[in-house]
NUPA-914566 format. One record per residue: residue in one letter; x, z, y of N, C-alpha, C in turn. Coordinates in steps of 0.2 Angstrom, whole numbers, plus 5000, padded with zeros to 4 digits. Each point is the difference from the previous one (the first is absolute). Example, Ala and Ser with C-alpha at 12.3 -4.5 7.8 and 13.67 -1.06 7.14 Angstrom:
2
a506650394972499650005006500450005006s499849965005500450015006499650035005
% end
This chain:
270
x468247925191500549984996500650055000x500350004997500850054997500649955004x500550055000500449955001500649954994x500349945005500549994996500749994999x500150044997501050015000500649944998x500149965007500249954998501050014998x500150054999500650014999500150064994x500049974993499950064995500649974994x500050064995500549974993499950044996x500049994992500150064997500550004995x500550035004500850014999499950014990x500849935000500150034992500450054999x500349984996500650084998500649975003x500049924997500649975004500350025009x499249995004500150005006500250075001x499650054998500250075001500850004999x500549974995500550025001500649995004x499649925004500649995007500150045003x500950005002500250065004499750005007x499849955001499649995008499350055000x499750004995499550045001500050065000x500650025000500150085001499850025005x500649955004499850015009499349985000x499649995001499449975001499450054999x500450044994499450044997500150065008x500650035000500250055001499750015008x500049925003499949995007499249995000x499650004994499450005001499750094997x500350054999500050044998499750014992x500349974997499649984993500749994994x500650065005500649994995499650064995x500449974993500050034994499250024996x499449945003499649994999499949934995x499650014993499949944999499849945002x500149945000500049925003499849974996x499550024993499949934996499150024998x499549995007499550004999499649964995x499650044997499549954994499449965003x499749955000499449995003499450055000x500150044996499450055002500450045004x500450035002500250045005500149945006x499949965000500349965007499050005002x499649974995499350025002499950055003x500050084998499950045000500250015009x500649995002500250005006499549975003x499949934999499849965005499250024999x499550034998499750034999499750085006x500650024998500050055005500149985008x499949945001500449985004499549965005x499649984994499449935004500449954999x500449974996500349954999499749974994x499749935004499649944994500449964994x500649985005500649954997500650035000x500549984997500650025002500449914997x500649975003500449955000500450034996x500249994992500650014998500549965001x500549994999500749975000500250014995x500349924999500650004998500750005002x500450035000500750005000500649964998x500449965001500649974998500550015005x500750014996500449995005500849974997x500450005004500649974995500450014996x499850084997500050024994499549984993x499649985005499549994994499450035000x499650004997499150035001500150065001x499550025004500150095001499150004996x499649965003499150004998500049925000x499749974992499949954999499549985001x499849955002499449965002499550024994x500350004995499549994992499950095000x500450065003499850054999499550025007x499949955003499450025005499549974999x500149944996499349974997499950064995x500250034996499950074996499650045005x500450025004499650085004499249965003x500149945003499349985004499550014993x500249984994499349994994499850074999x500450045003499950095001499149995003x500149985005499550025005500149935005x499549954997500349925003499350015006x499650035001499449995005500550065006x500450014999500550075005500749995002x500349944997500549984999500349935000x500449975005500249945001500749975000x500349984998500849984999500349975006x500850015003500049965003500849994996x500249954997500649964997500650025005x500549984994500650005002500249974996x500949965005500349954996500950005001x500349974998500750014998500249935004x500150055006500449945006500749954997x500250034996500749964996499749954998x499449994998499849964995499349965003x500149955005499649995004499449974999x500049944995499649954996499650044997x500350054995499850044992499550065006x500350025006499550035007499549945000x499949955002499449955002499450004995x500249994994499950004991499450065000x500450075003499750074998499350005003x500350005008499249985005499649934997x500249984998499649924998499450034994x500450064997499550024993499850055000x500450045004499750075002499350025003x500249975007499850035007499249944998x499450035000499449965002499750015004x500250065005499550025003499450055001x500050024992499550035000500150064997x500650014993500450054998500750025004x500149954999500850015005499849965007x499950045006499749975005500749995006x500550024998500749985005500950004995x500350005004500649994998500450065005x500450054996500650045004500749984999x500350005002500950005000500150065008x500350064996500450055005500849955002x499950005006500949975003500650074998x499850045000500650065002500150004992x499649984993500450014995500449954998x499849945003500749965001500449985003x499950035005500450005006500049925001x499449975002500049935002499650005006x500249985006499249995002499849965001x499150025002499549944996500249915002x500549995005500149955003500549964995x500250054996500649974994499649934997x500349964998499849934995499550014994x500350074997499850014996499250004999x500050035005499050015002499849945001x500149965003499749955000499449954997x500349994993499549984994499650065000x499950035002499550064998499650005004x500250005009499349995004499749954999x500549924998499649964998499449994995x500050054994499750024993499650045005x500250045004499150045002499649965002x500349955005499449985004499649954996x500549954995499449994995499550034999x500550074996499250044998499650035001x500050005009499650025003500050075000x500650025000500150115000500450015007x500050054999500550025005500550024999x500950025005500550024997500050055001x500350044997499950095002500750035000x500450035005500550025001500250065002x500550035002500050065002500650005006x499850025007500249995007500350085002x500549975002500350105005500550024995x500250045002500550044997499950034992x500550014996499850014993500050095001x499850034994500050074997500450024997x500249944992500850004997500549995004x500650014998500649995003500349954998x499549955003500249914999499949975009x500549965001500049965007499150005002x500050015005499449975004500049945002x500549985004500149925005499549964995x499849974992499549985000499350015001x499750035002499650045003499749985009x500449975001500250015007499349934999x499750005008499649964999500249935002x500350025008500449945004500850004997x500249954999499749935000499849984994x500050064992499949954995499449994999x499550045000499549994997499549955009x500350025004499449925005500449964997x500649964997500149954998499649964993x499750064997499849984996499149975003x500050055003499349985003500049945005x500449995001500349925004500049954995x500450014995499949954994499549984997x499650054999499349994996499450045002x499949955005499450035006499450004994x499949974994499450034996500050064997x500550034999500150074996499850055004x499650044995499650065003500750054997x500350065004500350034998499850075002x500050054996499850085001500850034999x500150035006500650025000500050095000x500150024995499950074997500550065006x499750065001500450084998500349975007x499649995006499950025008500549975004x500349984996500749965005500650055006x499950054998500450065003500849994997x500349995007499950015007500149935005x500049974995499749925005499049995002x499750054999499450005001499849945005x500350025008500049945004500249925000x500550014996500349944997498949954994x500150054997499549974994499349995003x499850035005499350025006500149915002x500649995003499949935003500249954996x500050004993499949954998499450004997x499650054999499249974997500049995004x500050025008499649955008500049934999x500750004997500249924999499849954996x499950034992500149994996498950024998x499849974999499050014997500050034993x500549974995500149994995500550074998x500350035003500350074999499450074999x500150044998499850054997500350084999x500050055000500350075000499550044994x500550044998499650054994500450085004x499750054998500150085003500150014990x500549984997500350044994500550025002x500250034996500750065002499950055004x499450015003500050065007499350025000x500050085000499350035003499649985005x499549995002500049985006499950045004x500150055002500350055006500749995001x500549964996500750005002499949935002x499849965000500049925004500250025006x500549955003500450005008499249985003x500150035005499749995006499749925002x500549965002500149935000499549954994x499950044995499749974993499450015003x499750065000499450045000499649975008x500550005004499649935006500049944997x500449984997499849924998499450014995x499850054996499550004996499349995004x500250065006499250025004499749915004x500549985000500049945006499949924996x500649975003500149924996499950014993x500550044996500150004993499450034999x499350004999499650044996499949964993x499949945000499949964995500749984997x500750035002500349974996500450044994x499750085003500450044995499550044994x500450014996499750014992500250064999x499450044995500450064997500449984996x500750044995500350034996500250075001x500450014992500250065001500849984995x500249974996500550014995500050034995x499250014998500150054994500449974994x500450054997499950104999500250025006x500349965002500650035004499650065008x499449975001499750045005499349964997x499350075000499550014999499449975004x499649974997499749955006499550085002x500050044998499750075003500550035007x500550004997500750025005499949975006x500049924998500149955005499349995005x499650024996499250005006499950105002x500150014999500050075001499850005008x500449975005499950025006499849935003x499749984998499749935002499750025008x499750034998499650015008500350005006x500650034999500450035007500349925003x499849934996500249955003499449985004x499650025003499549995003499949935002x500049964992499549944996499449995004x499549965003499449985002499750004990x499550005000499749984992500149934999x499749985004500249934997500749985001x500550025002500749975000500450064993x499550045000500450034995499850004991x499449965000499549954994500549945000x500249975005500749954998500750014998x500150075003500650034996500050014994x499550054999499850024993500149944995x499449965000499849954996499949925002x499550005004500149955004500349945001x500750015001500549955002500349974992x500250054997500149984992499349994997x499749995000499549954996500049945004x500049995006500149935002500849964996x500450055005500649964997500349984994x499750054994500350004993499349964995x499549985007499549964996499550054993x499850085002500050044995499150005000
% end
C-alpha cells in the first residue's frame, strides 16, 4: 500500500492572495513559486511519491471562503478513487456549520471536518466550535485541526494545546480529533495529552521529516506509534520533499506501515 496524506489543499487564486501566505511561502522556501495546483499536478506529486490518497480541504475563515466545500467536491470528481474531502465551515454561523456536516460529511467522500484556530484567532475551546464537535460525533468523523505554533504572521496562543484544546477533549470524550503540523514547541505539552486523551491523534504536515524535534521522533518510535499520521500541506511542501529522508527516523516496519498509512485508514474509516 502507498501512502496517505492526511493534510493536503489545492489552493485557489483567492487563497494564494492572503497577505499571510507570503510569510508561509517564504518560510517553507517556495517564495515566488506558484500555489494553485491542478489535480493532475497534485497527482503527479503524489505519484512520485507512493502516495495512494491525499485529504483535501476545505478552507473557511472570517473573511470568508478561501476553498469551498463545493470546490473540493470539484477537485475529488478529479480522481475520486485518490482523493477524499475534509469540509469546512463558518464558525460565525453555527447552526448553517451543523446544516453543512449534516449534508456534506458522509464519510466516505468527505471523511472529516478542519477549522484552522490561528485563522481565526479562536481557540478551539471558544463556544463557537462547539455545535461542530457535536455535528462530528454524529457523523462519525473526525475533527481535524492544526496544533503549535503558526508559519503566518498570525498569534499562535490558539494553537496552544493546554489548556484549550484538553478542554475540549474533556467535554467531548467522543470526538476523535487529529491535530495537524507537530505541535512545536509545545510538543511535550500535546505528547501527554494523547497519553491521556485515546481519542487524540497527531499528523507530521508542515515538516520534513528529518526536521521533526527529537521529543516527536521518540514519541513516534515508542507509545505514539499508532497515533501519528503522515502529512505534508501540499503545495506548500512535496509529499517527495517530505518523505525523502524517511529512513533516518529509524521506523521498525510495522510502526512505520502505521505512519504511512495504517493509522489513517482506521481513523478516517478509508
Amino acid at each position: 500500500m502507498g501512502a496517505i496524506d492526511v493534510w493536503a489543499q489545492l489552493t485557489t487564486e483567492r487563497m494564494a492572495k492572503q497577505p499571510w501566505l507570503e510569510t508561509l511561502l517564504r518560510w517553507t522556501g517556495q517564495a515566488g513559486k506558484p500555489v494553485v495546483p491542478t489535480p493532475e499536478l497534485t497527482l503527479a506529486a503524489m505519484d512520485e511519491a507512493d502516495v495512494d490518497i491525499a485529504l483535501l480541504s476545505a478552507w473557511y475563515g472570517p473573511a470568508g471562503d478561501l476553498i469551498t466545500n463545493e470546490e473540493v467536491d470539484r477537485q475529488i470528481d478529479a480522481a475520486p478513487d485518490r482523493f477524499r474531502g475534509l469540509a469546512s465551515v463558518d464558525l460565525n454561523r453555527p447552526m448553517e456549520a451543523v446544516r453543512v456536516i449534516r449534508d456534506v460529511v458522509d464519510g466516505k467522500r468527505f471523511v472529516g471536518v478542519r477549522v484552522v484556530p490561528w485563522l481565526w484567532n479562536l481557540p478551539p475551546d471558544d463556544r463557537r466550535y462547539y455545535p461542530i464537535y457535536a455535528a462530528c460525533i454524529d457523523a462519525g468523523v473526525p475533527f481535524c485541526t492544526q496544533v503549535g505554533h503558526t508559519g503566518p504572521l498570525c498569534p499562535s496562543e490558539p494553537g496552544r494545546p493546554i489548556p484549550y484544546l484538553e478542554q475540549v477533549l474533556l467535554d467531548f470524550p467522543e470526538l476523535v480529533v487529529v491535530g495537524g503540523h507537530v505541535g512545536f514547541p509545545w510538543v511535550n505539552e500535546l505528547v501527554s495529552l494523547t497519553m491521556k486523551f485515546p481519542n487524540l491523534y497527531l499528523d507530521t504536515s508542515a515538516y520534513t521529516l528529518h526536521r521533526l524535534p527529537p521529543d516527536f521522533v521518540a514519541y513516534m518510535k515508542g507509545p505514539g506509534a499508532d497515533r501519528i499520521m503522515f502529512g505534508t500541506n501540499w503545495p506548500m511542501l512535496s509529499p517527495q520533499r517530505c518523505l525523502e529522508k524517511l529512513d533516518t527516523l529509524g521506523l521498525e516496519p510495522a510502526r512505520q506501515e502505521m505512519f504511512l498509512y495504517g493509522t489513517a485508514r482506521r481513523v478516517f474509516n478509508l
